[in-house]
C-alpha positions in Angstrom: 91.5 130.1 78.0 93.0 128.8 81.4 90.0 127.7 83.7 89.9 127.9 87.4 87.8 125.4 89.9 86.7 127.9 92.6 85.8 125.3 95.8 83.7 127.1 98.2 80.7 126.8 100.7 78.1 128.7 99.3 75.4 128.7 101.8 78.0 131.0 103.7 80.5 132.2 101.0 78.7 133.1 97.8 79.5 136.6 97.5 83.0 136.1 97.8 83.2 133.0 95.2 81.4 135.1 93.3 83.5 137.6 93.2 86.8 135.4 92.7 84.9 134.1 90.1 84.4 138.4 88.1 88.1 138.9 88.9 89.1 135.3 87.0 86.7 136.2 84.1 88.6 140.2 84.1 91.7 138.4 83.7 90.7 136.4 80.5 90.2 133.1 82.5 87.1 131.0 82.8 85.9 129.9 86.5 84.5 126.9 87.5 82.3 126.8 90.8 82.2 124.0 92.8 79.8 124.0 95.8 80.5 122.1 99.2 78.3 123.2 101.3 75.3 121.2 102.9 72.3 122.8 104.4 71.9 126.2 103.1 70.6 127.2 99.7 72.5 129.9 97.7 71.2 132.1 94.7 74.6 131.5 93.0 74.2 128.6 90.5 77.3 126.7 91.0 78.7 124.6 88.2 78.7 121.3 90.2 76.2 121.5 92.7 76.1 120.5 96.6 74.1 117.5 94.8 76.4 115.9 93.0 79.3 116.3 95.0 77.9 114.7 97.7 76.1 111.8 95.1 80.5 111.6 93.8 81.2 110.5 97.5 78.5 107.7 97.7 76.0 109.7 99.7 72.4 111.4 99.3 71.8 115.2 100.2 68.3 114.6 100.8 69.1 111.7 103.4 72.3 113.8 104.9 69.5 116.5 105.5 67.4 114.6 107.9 69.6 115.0 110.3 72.5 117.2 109.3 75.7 117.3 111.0 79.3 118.2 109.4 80.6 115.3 110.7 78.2 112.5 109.4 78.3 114.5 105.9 82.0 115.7 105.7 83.5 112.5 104.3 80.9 112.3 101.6 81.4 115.9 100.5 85.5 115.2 100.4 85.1 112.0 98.8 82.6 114.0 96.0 84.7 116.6 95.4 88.2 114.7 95.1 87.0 112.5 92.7 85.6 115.4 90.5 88.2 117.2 90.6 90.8 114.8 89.8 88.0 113.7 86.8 88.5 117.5 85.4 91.9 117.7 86.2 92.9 114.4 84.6 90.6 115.5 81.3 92.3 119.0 81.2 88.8 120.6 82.0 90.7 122.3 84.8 94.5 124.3 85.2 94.4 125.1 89.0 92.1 125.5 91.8 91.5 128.0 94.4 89.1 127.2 97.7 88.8 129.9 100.7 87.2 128.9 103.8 88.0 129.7 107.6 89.0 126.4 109.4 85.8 124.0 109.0 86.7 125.4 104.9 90.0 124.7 105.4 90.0 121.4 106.9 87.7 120.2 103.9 89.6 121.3 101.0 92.8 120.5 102.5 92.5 116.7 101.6 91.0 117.6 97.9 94.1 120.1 97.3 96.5 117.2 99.3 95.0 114.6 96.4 96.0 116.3 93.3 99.3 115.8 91.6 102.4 117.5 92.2 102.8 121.1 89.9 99.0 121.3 89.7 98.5 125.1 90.9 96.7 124.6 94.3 95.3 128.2 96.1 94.2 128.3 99.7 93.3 131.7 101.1 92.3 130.5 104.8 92.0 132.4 108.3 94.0 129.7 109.2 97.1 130.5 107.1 99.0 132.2 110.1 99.7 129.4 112.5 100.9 126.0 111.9 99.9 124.9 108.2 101.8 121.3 108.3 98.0 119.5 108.5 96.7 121.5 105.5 99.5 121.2 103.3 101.1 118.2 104.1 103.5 116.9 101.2 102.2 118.7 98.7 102.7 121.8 96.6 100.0 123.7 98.3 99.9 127.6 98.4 98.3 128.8 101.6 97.4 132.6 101.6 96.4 134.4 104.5 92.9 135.9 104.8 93.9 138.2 107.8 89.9 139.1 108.4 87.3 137.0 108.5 86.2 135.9 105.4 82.5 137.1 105.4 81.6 139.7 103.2 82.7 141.9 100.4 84.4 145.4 101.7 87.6 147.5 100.6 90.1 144.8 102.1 88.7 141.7 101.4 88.3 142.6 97.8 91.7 142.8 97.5 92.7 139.7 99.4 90.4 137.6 97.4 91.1 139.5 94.0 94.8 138.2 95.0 93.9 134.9 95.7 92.0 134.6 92.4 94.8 136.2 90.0 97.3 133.8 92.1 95.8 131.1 90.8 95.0 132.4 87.0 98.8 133.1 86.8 99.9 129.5 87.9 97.9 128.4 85.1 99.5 130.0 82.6 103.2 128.6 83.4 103.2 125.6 80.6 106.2 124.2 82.6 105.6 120.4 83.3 107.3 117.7 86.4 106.2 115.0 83.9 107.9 115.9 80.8 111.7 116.0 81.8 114.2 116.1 78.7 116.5 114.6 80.8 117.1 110.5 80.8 115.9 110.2 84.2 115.0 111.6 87.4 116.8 110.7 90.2 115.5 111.4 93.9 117.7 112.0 96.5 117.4 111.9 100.5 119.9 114.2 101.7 120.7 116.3 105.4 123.0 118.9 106.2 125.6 116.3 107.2 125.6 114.7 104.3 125.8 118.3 101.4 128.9 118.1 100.2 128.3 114.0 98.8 124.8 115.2 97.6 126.3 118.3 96.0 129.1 115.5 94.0 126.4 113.2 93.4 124.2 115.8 91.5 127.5 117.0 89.4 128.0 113.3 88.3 124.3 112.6 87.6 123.6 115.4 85.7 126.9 115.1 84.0 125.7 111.6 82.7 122.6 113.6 81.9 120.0 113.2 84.6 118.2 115.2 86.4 118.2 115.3 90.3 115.2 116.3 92.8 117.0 116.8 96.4 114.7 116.1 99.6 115.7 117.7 102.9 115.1 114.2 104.9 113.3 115.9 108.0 110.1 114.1 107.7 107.7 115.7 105.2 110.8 115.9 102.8 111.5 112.4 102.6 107.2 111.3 102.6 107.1 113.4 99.4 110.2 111.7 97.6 108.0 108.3 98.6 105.2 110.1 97.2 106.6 111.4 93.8 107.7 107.9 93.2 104.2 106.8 93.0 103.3 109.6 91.0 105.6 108.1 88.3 108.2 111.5 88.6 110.6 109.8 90.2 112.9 106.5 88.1 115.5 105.7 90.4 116.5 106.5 93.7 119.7 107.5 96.1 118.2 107.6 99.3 121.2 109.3 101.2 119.7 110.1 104.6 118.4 107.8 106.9 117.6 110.1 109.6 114.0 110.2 109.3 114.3 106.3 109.8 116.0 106.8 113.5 113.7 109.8 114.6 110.9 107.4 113.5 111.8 104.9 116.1 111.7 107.7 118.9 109.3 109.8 117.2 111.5 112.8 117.5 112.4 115.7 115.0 113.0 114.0 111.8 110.3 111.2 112.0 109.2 109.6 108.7 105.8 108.6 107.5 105.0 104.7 107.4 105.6 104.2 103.7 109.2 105.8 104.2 111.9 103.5 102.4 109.2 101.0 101.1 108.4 102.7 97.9 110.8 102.0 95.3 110.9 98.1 96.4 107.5 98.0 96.4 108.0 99.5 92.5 111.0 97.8 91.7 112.6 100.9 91.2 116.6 100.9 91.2 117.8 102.6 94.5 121.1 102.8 96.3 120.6 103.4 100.3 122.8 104.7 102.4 122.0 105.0 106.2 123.4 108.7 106.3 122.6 110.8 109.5 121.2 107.7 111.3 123.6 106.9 113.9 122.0 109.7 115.6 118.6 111.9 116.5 117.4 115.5 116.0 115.5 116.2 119.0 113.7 119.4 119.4 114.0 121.1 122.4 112.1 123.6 124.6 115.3 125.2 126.7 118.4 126.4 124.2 121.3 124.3 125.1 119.9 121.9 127.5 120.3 118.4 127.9 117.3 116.7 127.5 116.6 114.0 130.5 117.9 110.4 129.7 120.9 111.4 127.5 123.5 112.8 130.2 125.5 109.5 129.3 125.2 110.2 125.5 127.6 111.5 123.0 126.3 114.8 122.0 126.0 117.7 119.9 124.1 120.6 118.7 122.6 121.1 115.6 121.2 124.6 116.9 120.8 125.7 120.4 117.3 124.6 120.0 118.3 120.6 117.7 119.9 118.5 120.2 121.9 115.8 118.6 122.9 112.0 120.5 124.9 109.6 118.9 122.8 106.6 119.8 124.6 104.1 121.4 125.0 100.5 120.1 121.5 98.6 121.2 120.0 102.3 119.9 121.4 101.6 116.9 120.4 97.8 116.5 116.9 98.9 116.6 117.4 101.7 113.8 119.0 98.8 112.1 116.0 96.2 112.7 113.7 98.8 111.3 115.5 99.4 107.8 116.0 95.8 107.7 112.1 95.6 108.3 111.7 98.7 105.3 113.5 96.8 103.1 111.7 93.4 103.0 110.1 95.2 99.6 113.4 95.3 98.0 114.2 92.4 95.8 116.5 93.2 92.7 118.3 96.3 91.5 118.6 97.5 95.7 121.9 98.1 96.7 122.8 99.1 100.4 126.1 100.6 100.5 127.4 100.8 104.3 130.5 103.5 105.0 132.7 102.4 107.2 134.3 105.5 108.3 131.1 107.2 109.6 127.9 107.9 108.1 127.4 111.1 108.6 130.4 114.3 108.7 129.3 114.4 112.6 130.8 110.5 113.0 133.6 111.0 110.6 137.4 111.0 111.8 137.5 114.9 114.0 133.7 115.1 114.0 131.4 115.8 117.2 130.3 112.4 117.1 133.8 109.9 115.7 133.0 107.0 117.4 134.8 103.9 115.8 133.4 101.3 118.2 130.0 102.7 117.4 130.5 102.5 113.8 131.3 98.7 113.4 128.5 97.8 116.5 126.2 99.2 113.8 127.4 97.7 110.9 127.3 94.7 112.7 123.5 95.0 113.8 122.6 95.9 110.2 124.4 92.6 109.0 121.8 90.9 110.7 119.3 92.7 110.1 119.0 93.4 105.7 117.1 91.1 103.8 119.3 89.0 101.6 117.1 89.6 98.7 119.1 92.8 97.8 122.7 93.3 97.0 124.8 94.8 100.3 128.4 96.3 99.9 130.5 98.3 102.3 133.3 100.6 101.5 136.4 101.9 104.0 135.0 105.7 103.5 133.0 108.3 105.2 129.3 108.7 103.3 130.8 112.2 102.3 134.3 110.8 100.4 134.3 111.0 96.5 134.8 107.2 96.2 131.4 106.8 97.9 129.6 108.6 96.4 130.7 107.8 93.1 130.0 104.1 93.5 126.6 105.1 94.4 125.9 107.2 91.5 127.5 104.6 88.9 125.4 101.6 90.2 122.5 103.6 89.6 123.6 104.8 86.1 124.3 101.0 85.6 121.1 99.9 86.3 118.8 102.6 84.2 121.3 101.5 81.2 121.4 98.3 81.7 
């Protein structure tokens, strides 16, 4: 029997949890209430009380209710119910979790959901499903279901939203796939951008070929966070980080802007990693017109990603400071870390005939990352573009070397 944590408010949502929790128990499955809410009372007995979630967090209902506020008691009621949840979930008391809330529900259970592993099933039927979710589900693997009405009471369309919601969650549970138990020899993670496909695409033949498995991140910001992030979780062994672009956009703050921990990870573990500063001789900047310059880069070599991605080549002191940051990343790295610098371009827009060739750009930049990588890791540069076979194929075999070794 698959058993589902139902997070909800039940001062203010106890009909609904309730009835989440009939549909669950209809489908064979065995619900588990957890209450976060504060100052009402509720004649649903939940299974972990408003009590002691907020006594998990380090906090005292009876002292919160002296002078209740959501902001003074919020931290202790996410604290409470993270560690709980990751307690059951850890113990195998637990196979997914559903919450439903509007946004003060939604903003609370999105850091608990956020905290659980990766391929843990993770529900979140919200009224705030419909407009921008990136703060709710961050990096992680979260399902966000619209609520379309309010949810407030039991009538003929909220008992099918919430029925939904529930059996959403019952069916993850039953998949018995599982991100930790690979049959391959590894896992290898892999930055990758549009410029950069067709080396990913040969990389993945020759890793799997080798027999690895490869997880592919789209390096626009959340994509290479939750490679970093997968790492810690032990999924990852060894990495190709094969776009750098989310290191560039990061010194602008633009489009494709990483997190802090971007690149630090795998030094910081000692994990074997070949990086390649693919897609970072130039920015994706988001624009508001279609086709239109942005101010400050009429002198620029330029291109379009889409009528609404502008793309400069950075010029040569734009580059030295992308370069003095992944110098800076890479202080981590020690042994096992190779950066492998092409020559011919680092992306297919600066290769020979692309929108961005620039040959005294490319060896200003090599130049400014000579001074800049630590010389506790191994550095190597190759006469190709980051998309030729050879490249790619040194890449792939250093790694191979170094999980073998």
């Amino acid at each position: 029997m698959k058993t589902v944590a139902i997070l909800a408010t039940l001062d203010t949502k106890a009909a609904e949890a309730d009835f989440m929790r009939t549909e669950i128990e209809t489908l064979g499955g065995k619900a588990l209430l957890i209450d976060l809410s504060l100052v009402g009372d509720s004649d649903l007995k939940a299974d972990v009380t408003k009590q002691e979630v907020i006594a998990a967090g380090g906090g005292n209902l009876e002292e919160l209710l002296v002078k209740p506020n959501r902001e003074q008691s919020n931290p202790f009621i996410v604290t409470g119910a993270t560690k709980l949840l990751l307690e059951l979930q850890e113990a195998g008391k637990i196979d997914a979790v559903v919450t439903l809330g509007g946004t003060q529900g939604t903003s609370t259970c999105a850091p608990i959901l956020q905290a659980l592993p990766y391929g843990f099933p993770k529900v979140m039927l919200s009224t705030a499903a419909s407009g921008d979710t990136s703060p709710f589900v961050g990096i992680k693997d979260i399902t966000m279901m619209f609520a379309v009405s309010d949810i407030l009471g039991l009538n003929v369309f909220s008992r099918k939203i919430l029925a939904n919601a529930a059996a959403a969650a019952w069916g993850m549970a039953q998949s018995e796939q599982c991100i930790t138990k690979s049959t391959a020899k590894g896992v290898i993670g892999m930055s990758n951008l549009g410029v950069l496909t067709q080396g990913a695409m040969h990389a993945i033949e020759l890793f799997e070929a080798a027999g690895y498995e490869v997880i592919t991140f789209h390096a626009i910001g959340a994509g290479g966070d939750a490679m970093e992030q997968m790492m810690k979780e032990g999924i990852i062994t060894a990495v190709f980080d094969y776009g750098l672009g989310e290191i560039a956009d990061g010194v602008w703050g633009v489009l494709r802007a990483g997190g802090p921990d971007r690149l630090t990870v795998a030094g910081k573990l000692g994990l074997p990693q070949v990086i390649v500063p693919g897609g970072s001789e130039h920015l994706g900047i988001l624009v508001s017109e279609p086709s239109v310059i942005p101010a400050g880069y009429e002198d620029h070599q330029i291109t379009w990603h889409s009528p609404y991605v502008f793309v400069p080549r950075l010029n040569a002191e734009e580059q030295g400071r992308v370069a003095k940051v992944i110098g800076e990343k890479l202080t981590h790295s020690t042994k096992d870390t190779l950066f492998l610098m092409p020559l011919k371009g680092v992306s297919s827009y600066s290769a020979e005939g692309g929108e961005l060739y620039n040959t005294e750009l490319d060896a200003a930049y090599w130049e400014s990352l000579q001074k800049e990588l630590p010389d506790t890791i191994e550095i190597e540069a190759m006469d190709n573009n980051a998309q030729d076979d050879a490249f790619v194929e040194r890449a792939v075999s250093y790694l191979i070397e170094k999980l073998e070794a």
